[in-house]
N, C-alpha and C positions, 0 to 999 in steps of 0.2 A: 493613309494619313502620313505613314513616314514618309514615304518618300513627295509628297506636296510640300513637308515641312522645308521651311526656308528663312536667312534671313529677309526682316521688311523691315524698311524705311517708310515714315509714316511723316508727313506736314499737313499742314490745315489745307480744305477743299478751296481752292480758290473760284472767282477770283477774291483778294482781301483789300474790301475800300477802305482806308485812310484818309485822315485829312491833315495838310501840309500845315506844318511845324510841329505838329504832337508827336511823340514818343512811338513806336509800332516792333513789336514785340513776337518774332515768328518762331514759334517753335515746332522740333524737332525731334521725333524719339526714336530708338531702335527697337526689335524684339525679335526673340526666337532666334541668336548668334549662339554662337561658341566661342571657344577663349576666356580672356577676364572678363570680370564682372563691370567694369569700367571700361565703356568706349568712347573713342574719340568720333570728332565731326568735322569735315570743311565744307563753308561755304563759298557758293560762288553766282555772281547777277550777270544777268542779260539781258540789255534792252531790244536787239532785233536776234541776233542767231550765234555769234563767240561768245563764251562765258568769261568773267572775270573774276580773279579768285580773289575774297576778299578777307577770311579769314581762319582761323583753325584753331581747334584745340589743341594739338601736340605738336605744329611746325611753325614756329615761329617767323619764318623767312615766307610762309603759303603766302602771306597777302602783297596783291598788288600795287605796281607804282602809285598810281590814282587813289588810291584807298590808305597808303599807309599814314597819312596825314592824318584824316579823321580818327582810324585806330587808335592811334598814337595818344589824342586826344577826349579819348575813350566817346567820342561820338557814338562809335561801329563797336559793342562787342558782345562778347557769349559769357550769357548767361546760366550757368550749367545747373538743371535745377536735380537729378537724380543720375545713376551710373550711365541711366541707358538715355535718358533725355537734356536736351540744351535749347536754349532761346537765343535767338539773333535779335540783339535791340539795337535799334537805330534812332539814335536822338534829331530831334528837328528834321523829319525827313521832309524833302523837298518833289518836287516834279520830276527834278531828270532821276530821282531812285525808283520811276517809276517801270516795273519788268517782270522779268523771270528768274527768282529767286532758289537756286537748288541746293539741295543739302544730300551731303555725302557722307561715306562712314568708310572706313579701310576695313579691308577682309581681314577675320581673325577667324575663320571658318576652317577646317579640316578638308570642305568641298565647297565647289561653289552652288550655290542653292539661294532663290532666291533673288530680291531687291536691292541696290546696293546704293542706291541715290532716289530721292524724290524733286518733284519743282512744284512750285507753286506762285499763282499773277499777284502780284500788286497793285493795284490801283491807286496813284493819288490825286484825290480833288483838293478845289480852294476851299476854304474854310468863310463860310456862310451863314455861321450862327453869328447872333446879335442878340445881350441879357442887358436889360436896361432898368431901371424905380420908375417912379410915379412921378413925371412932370408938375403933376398939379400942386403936389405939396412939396414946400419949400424947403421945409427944417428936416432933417433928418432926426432929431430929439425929442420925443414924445414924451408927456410928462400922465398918467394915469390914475385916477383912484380905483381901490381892489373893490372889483366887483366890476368895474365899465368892459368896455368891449374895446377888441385891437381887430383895427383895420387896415391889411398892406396890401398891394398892389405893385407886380414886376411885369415886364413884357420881355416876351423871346420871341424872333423869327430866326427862321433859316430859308438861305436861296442855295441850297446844297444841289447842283444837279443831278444826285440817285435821290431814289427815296426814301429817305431817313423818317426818324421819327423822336419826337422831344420827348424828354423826361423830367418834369419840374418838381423839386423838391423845397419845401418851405423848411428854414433849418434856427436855432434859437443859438445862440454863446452866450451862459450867465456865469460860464468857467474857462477853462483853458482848451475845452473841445466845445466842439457843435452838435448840437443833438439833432437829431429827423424828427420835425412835427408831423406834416403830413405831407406825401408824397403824389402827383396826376403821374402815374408809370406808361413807360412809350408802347404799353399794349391796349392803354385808356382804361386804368384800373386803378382805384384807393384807396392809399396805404399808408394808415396812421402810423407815428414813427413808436419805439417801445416807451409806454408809460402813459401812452396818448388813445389807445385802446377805445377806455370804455369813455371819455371825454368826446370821441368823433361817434362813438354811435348815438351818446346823448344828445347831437346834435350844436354841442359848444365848438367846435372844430368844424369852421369849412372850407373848402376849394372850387370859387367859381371860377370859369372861365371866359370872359365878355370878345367885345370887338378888339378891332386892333390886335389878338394875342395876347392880351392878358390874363394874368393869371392874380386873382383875387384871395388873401387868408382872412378870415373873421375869424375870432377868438373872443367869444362869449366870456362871463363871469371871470374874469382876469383876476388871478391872485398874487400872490408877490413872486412865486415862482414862475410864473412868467415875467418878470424883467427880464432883458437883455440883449444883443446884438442880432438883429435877425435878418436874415440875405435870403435870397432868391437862386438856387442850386440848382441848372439845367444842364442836361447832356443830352448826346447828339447820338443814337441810335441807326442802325440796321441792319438787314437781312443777310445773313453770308451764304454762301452756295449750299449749308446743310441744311439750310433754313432756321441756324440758330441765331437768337440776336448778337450784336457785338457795339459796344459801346466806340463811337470813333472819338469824340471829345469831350471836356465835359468845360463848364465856365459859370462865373456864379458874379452878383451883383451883391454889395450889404443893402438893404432898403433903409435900416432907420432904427434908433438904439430908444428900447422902453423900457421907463421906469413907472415902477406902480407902488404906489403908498398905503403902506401897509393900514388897516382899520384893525384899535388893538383897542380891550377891552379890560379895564385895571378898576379894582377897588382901592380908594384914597388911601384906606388906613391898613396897614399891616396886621400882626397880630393883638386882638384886645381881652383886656381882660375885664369884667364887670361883679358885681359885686347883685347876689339874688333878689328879686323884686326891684329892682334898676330898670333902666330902659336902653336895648342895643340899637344903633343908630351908623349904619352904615350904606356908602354912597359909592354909587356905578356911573364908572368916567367912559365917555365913549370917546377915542382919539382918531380923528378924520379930518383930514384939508377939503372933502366933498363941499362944493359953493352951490350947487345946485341945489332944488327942493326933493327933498328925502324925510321919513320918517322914521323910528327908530322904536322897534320891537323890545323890553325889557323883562325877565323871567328871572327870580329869585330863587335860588334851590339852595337845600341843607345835606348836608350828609354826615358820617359819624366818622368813615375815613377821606383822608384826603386822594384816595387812589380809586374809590368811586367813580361810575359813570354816572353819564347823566340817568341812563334805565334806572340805575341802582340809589337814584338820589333822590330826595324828597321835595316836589314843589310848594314852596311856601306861597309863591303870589306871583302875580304878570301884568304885565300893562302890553297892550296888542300896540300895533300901529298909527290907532285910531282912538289911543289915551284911552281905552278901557280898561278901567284896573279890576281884577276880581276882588271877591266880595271875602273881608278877613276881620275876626272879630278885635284879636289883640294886632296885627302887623295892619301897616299902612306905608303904602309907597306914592312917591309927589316927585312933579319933574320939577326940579329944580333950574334949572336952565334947557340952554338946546341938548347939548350934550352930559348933562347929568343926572341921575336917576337916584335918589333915595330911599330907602329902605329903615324902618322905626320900627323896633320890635319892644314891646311894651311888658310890662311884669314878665322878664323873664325866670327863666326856673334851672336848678343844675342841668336837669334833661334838655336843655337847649344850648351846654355846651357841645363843641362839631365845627363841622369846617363850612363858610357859608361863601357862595359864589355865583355871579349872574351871568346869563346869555344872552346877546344881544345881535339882533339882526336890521339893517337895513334896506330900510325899502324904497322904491324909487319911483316916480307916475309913468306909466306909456303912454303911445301916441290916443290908447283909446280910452285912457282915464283910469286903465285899471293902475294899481301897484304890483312891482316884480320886488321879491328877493332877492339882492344881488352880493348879499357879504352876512356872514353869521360868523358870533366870536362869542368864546367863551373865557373868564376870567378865570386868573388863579385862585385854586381857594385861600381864603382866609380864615383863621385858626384863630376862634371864640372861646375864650375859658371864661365860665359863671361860677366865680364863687359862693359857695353857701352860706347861710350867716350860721357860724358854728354854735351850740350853747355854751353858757363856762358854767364847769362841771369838776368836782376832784373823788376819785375813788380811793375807800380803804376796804383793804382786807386784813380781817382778824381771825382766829381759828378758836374757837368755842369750845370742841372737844381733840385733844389731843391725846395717841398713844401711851400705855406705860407699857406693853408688852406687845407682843405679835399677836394678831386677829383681834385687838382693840381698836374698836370707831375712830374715824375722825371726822371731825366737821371743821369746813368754815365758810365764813359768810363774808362775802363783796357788798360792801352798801356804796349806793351814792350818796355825796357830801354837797355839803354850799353848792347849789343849784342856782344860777343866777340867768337871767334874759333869756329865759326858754319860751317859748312858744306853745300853743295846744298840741299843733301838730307835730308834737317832738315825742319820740318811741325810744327807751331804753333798751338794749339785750346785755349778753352776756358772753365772754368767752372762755375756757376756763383752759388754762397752761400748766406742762410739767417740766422741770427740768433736772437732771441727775445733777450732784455732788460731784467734782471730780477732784483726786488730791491733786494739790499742789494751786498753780494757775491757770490748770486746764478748766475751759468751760465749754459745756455739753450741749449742745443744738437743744432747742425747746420742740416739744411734743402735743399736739394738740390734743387735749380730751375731747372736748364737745362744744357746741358754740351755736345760737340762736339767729337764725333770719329775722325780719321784722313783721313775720308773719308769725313767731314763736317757731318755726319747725326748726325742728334739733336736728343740726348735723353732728355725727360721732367720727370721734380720730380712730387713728388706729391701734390707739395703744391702749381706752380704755372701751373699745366699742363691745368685745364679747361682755365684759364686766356688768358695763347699763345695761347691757340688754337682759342678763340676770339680774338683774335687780342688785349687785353687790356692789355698784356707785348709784347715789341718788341725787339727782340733779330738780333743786324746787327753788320756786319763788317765794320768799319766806311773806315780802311786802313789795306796795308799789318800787322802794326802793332797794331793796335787800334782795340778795342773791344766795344760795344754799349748795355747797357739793359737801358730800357725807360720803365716804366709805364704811361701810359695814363691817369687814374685816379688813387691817392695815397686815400687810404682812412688808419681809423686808423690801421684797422690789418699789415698795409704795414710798420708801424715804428720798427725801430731797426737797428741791423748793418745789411751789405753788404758786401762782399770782394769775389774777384775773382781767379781761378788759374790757370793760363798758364802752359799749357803741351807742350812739345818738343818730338817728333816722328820722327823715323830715318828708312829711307827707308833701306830696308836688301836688300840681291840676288836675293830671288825669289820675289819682286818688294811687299813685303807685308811690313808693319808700324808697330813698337813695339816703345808704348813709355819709352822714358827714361830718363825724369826728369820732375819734377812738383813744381813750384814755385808760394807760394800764395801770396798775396798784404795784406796790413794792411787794416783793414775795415773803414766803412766810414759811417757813424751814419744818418740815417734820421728820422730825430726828427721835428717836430713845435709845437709851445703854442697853445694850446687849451684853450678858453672861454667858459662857458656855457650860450647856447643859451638863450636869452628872447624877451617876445612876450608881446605885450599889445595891448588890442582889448576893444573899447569901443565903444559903441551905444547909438543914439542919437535920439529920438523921435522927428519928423518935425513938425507935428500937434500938438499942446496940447492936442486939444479938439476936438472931434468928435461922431456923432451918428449911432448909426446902418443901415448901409445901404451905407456909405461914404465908402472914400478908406483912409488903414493906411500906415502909411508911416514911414521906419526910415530908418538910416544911421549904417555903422560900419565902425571906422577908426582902421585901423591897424600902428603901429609902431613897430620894431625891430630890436635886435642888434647879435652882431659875429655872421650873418649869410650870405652868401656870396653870393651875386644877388638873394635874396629871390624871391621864387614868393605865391603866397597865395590860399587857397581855402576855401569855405566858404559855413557854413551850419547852415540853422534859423532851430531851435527849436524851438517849444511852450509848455509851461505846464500847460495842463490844469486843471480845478478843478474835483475832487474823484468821483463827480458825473455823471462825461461825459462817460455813459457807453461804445464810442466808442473806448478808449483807458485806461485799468485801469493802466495802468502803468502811466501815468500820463504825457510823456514825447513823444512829436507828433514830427519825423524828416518830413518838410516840403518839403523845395525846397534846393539846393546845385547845386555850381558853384566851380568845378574843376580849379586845376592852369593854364591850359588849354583854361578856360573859358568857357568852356562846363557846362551849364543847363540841369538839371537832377530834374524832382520832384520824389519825394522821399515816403513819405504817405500818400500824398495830392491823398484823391482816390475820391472826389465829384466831378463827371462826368458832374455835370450842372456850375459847376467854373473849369474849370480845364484851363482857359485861367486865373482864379480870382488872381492868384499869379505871379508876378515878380522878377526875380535875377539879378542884372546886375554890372557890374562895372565902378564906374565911373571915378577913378583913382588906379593908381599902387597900393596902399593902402586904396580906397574908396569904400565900395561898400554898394547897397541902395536896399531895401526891399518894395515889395508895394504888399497891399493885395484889390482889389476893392471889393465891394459893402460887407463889411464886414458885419456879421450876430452874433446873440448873441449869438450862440456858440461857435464861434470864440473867446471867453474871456478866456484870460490867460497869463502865463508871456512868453514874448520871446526874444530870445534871437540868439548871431553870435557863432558859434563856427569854428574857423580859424585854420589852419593848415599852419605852415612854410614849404614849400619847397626850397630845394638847388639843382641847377646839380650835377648830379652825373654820374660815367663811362659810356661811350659806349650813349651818350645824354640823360641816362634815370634821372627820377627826385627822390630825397632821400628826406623823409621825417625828418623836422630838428625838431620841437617843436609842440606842439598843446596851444593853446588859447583861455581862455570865457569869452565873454561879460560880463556888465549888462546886468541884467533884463530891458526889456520894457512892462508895464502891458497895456493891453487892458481890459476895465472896463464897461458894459455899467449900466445906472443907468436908470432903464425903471419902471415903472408902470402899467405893460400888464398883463394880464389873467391869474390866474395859474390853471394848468388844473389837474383832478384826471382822475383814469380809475381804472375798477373793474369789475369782471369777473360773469355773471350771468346765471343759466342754471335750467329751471321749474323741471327737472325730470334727477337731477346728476346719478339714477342708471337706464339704461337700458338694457333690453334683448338683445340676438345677432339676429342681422337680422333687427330689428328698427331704428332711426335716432336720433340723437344726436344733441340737438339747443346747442348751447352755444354762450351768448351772451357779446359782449366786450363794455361796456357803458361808454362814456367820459362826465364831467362832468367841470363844468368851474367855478372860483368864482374869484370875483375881478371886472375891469371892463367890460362890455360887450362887444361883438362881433358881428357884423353879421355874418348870416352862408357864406356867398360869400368872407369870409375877412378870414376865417380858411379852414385847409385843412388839414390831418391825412396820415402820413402812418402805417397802420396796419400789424401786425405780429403775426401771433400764432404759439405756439411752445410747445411741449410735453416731460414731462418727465416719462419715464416708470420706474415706482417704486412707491412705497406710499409713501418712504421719499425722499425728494430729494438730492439725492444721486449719479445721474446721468447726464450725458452730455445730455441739452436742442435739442429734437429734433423740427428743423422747418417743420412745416405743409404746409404752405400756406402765402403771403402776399400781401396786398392790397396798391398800391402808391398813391398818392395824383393825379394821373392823372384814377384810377381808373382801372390802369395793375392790373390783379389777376397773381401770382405767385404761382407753387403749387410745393412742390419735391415730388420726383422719391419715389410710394409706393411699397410693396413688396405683401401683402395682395390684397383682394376681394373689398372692401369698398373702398369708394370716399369719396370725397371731397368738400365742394361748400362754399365759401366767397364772403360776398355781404356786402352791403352799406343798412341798413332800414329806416337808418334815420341820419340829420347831423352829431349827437354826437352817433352811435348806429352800431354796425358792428357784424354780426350774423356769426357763424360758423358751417355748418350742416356738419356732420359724417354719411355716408348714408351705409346701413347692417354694421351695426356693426359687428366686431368680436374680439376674445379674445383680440390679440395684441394692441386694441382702447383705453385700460384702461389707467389709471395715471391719473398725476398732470397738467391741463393744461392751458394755461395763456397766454394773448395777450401784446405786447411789440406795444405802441404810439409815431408816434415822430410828434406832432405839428409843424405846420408853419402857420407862420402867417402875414399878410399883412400890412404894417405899413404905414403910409399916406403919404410916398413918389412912394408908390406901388411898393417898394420893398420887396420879399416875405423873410421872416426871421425864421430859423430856430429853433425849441426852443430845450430842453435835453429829453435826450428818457426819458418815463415815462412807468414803469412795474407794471403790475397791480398786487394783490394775485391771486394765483394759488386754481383753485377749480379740485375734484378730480371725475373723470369721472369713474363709477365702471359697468362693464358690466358682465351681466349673463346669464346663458342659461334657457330656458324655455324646464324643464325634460316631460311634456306631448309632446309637438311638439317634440321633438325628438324621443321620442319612439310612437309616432303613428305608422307611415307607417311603421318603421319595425316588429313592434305587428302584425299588418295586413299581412305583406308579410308571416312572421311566420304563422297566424294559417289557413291561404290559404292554404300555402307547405304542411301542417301537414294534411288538408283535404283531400288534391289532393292524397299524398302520400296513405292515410288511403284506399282509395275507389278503388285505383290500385291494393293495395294488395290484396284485399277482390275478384278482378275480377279475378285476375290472382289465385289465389287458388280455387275459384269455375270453371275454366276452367283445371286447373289440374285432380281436382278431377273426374272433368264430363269425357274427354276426354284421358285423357295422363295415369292415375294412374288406370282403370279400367277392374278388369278382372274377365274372366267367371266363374261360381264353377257348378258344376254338381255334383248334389245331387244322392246318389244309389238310385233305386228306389224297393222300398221293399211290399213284398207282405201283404195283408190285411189279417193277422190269427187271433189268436188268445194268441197263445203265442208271443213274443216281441222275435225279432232277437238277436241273442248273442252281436251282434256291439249295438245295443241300453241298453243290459243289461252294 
């Protein structure tokens, strides 16, 4: 393929027929050169055998004597439509340009390869076509009603001597261009123009073709877009040597300019308004110059919008062709003239305001008596407003019951007044409004509560819907005329205005309710003074003086104001001192007594007093505290914290205020033992696998004790880490009655706490392992017996943390696996040695047979 590759010059296959004076257009391309992307061309003609140069793209001087005239005159030139292609146009070509036309191109090739020039014939004939109208008719001006039919008629021949073929095209101008109605094509093929489509296959569109070369349009059902200029477009076809067609002329005739008059379809009267139980009275114009006999189809419809179809619209009545009107109890339609149609709508009702509009069609007789459709119109709607006959009617709203405190009722009642020219079929409801207070000039969007259809169903807003629905607004018909909203409890979000509006609803024909008037009341404020609440709570110590082991006693009297049937609840705290590891916040909730009067102990968790504490009340605002056999832990400040409550909706209780005592201090002033504790252990670092003593040593100074008069509970507890940094894990604890307690281990190793001695409590860790290490340390809570033989608690006492360090012993661990190893390694060694001497012996042995050679003297050749 490379080397076939070449340039080519490429022209049209001749020969090329023309017809003398048109325009003729030969082009010329290059492909497959080298060099630039842009090539040049010259041309040159020949009518028997010398070429004559006529013109060129890049040498100005190429064209010949003969020729430079016409050039000149831009008759002769090139038309360059891409780098590599150009067109030779020749205007008004005549007979003598009839030859041998060649086209050239200059080498820009590297080699020469290839075509470098093409030719191609000319042919010109006379021009033999003839487009002509229709003789017979005179005027060229057609005057039309929409819906008739257009008749044109043009004739074309040609005495061309090749053989050609026509192309007639039927063409319209109702603008500044010509459209393509329908086309006979020069292969005898038809071809509606665009938008003419489905028009020619319905058969409104035809193309005959009679004697003489005529060429006939009919144009069925004609509407105003077809007015306009319509001519006869014929061109002159034939066969070129590829056998593709080529158009050689083309010539066109106007036939005759149509106007058609539009059939437009209008109601008289614009928009009306009538007044209910009135009569509507409206009339359908039909607008048409038609002089012939025709009848006129009429069809009433309603609808609710004006963007409605007709599918989506409602037919009220019709009259056919043939003055049939259908069958309508309250409407009646009467022709009024040729062209006018009325429409009487009788008691009408609100529900018959909407938009009302007729369709009207024309029909025409045929030759066989039947009637054709030949125009349909529909009018614009027109926009019917029915007013209702409203009642006169005046609302007041008054309020009945009004707040003087939070969670007090309110009512009030909407009645309707002076009732005047109502009707039976007239229906009251209700609406009922809220709006906030705002200071200043601000005013607050209004809030629907609730509000009645005319069937009674309660629609709810949003602001009081949970409310109705509990029953904490009640919404009643007090009377035919009187209307009822109650709240049950008013609290403060309920203050502000109120006002109601009565709706009037008017039964129609088909037994449905439209209402049609709505009258609001003047609002009505609910408003009360608010105080803010106060509490005063004070506590009263009974005892002065008391020792550990008695019971304490005090009082808390309550007083308070703007609050409405209080009732109280009440809750002792104690605060004890920084020291009392059992509460570091300092601040101990005891026991609590609900408004209720429901007893609740609260942090009170000593299981051996848990009867020790009292709450009780002993009048509406008295109530009295008592703690028995009190212990010196027990020392600190305490105090009432009181709570106001009010009723509130639905019998639930609102809390009004909170209140705090004084302090009441518990103090004791003792001279008893104070005790150390300190944590001891002979061998803090041991191996894993060994036991761990750790011993917890309590020590006493001050005055003496017997051992029978003290008692300990013991605690030890671990932190894994070497700083403590970590949450205390408990191990184990010992109670004063000698319970061992142990938690939940996850490890191998155990446990064991014992008693060795009064003041001595020992902690063994039995096989150690890693996890045993840390910080570990025993927590003391003394009790102690005091000579009333009440046993008394003293403050926990935490001793220093001593640090438990556990190691592995590297001989015992690697014993027995050393030993398993150099066993393996033996066992292993003395298998292989068997199994390769039994190889050798049995499996891998074979026979060799030696030549056997005679005794000479000289040595055999195989030996030399």
């Amino acid at each position: 393929l490379a080397f076939c590759r070449g340039r080519i010059v490429r022209v049209p296959k001749g020969p090329l027929i023309r017809v003398v004076g048109t325009e003729v257009a030969i082009p010329c391309s290059v492909s497959d050169y080298d060099g630039p992307s842009e090539q040049n061309f010259d041309w040159e003609f020949s009518r028997e055998a010398d070429f004559v140069r006529i013109v060129s793209t890049w040498d100005s001087t190429f064209t010949s004597e003969e020729y430079q005239k016409r050039v000149g005159r831009g008759d002769i030139k090139l038309r360059r439509s891409s780098n590599d292609a150009v067109e030779l146009v020749i205007r008004n070509i005549q007979p003598a340009d009839q030859g041998r036309y060649k086209c050239s191109t200059p080498s820009t090739d590297a080699t020469v390869q290839g075509n470098y020039d093409a030719e191609v014939q000319v042919k010109v004939i006379s021009d033999g076509l003839s487009v002509s109208g229709s003789k017979a008719r005179s005027s060229t001006s057609l005057r039309l009603s929409e819906g008739d039919s257009i008749k044109l008629r043009c004739s074309a021949t040609t005495t061309s001597p090749e053989h050609t073929h026509l192309h007639v095209t039927w063409q319209v101008k109702s603008g500044s261009s010509w459209r393509d109605i329908l086309s006979l094509t020069h292969e005898g093929k038809f071809q509606p123009g665009p938008g003419y489509e489905e028009r020619y296959r319905s058969g409104d569109i035809r193309l005959d073709t009679g004697a003489n070369d005529t060429y006939r349009l009919s144009v069925s059902q004609a509407s105003s877009a077809d007015g306009g200029a319509y001519r006869c477009l014929v061109s002159e076809w034939v066969r070129g040597a590829d056998g593709s067609w080529q158009k050689i002329q083309e010539k066109s005739v106007e036939i005759a300019t149509v106007s058609i008059q539009r059939t437009d379809v209008v109601i008289s009267t614009s928009n009306v308004s009538v007044t209910e139980r009135d009569s509507l009275d409206l009339t359908c114009n039909i607008t048409t110059d038609r002089s012939g006999i025709f009848q006129a189809e009429v069809m009433w419809y309603f609808s609710a919008s004006p963007d409605d179809t007709l599918s989506d619209a409602q037919l009220l009545l019709s009259m056919d062709h043939d003055s049939v009107v259908s069958d309508s109890t309250l409407i009646s339609l009467s022709h009024v003239d040729r062209n006018s149609y009325r429409l009487l709508v009788r008691d009408v009702d609100v529900e018959d305001s909407g938009y009302y509009f007729c369709e009207a069609a024309i029909w025409v007789p045929l030759h066989n008596g039947s009637w054709h459709k030949v125009v349909e119109r529909t009018s614009a709607p027109v926009s019917v407003l029915v007013t209702a006959l409203e009642p006169d009617y005046d609302v007041f709203l008054n309020a009945s019951k009004t707040p003087k405190f939070s969670d007090d009722p309110t009512e009030l009642n909407c009645r309707i007044t002076n009732v005047q020219d109502t009707e039976a079929n007239i229906r009251f409801t209700v609406s009922w409004y809220y709006r906030q207070r705002l200071p200043g000039d601000d005013v607050a969007a209004e809030e629907l509560l609730a509000s009645m259809d005319a069937d009674w169903t309660l629609l709810l807003g949003d602001r009081g819907r949970e409310r109705i629905q509990n029953g904490e607004i009640i919404l009643s018909k007090k009377s035919a005329d009187t209307f009822s909203l109650r709240i049950q409890w008013t609290s403060e979000s309920d203050r502000g205005d109120y006002f109601c509006v009565i709706s009037a609803w008017s039964r129609h024909r088909n037994n449905s309710w439209v209402k049609s008037k709505d009258v609001t009341s003047a609002p009505v404020n609910v408003f009360w003074a608010t105080q803010d609440y106060t509490l005063t709570v004070e506590a009263v110590k009974l005892k002065p003086f008391f020792v550990a082991g008695h019971t304490f006693e005090m009082t808390c009297k309550v007083s308070s104001k703007n609050i409405k049937t209080p009732r109280y609840s009440v809750l002792i705290t104690a605060e004890k001192p920084l020291t009392d590891q059992s509460n570091p916040n300092g601040t101990t909730r005891i026991i609590s007594l609900n408004q209720d009067s429901v007893v609740r102990l609260e942090d009170w968790t000593d299981q051996t007093r848990v009867d020790g504490v009292v709450l009780e009340k002993v009048q509406e605002n008295e109530f009295r505290y008592r703690m028995y056999q009190t212990q010196i832990s027990d020392a600190g400040l305490y105090r009432c914290v009181v709570t106001a409550w009010s009723p509130g909706g639905g019998g639930m209780w609102r809390e009004a205020v909170n209140g705090l005592s004084n302090p009441i201090q518990i103090d004791f002033q003792t001279s008893g033992p104070v005790f150390n504790v300190s944590v001891h252990s002979d061998s803090p670092t041991i191996y894993q696998g060994e036991v761990a003593d750790l011993l917890c040593i309590i020590t006493t100074e001050g005055m003496p004790l017997e051992p029978d008069d003290m008692s300990f509970d013991v605690s030890w507890f671990a932190v894994r880490s070497f700083a403590l940094d970590r949450e205390p894990i408990l191990l184990a604890s010992l109670d004063r009655r000698g319970i061992v307690t142990q938690s939940r281990r996850n490890g191998s190793s155990d446990l064991s706490l014992e008693r060795i001695s009064p003041l001595e409590f020992r902690l063994r860790v039995h096989s150690c392992e890693d996890h045993d290490f840390g910080n570990h340390y025993c927590m003391v809570t003394p009790w102690v017996r005091s000579a009333t033989g009440v046993w008394q608690r003293e403050p926990d006492i935490k001793a220093k943390p001593i640090f438990l360090s556990v190691k592995m012993d590297v001989l015992n661990a690697f014993k027995y696996p050393l030993l398993i190893g150099i066993g393996l390694a033996t066992v292993t060694g003395l298998l292989s040695c068997l199994i390769g001497y039994c190889s050798s012996r049995w499996c891998c042995k074979k026979e060799v047979q030696e030549t056997r050679r005679e005794r000479r003297r000289l040595m055999s050749m195989e030996m030399d």
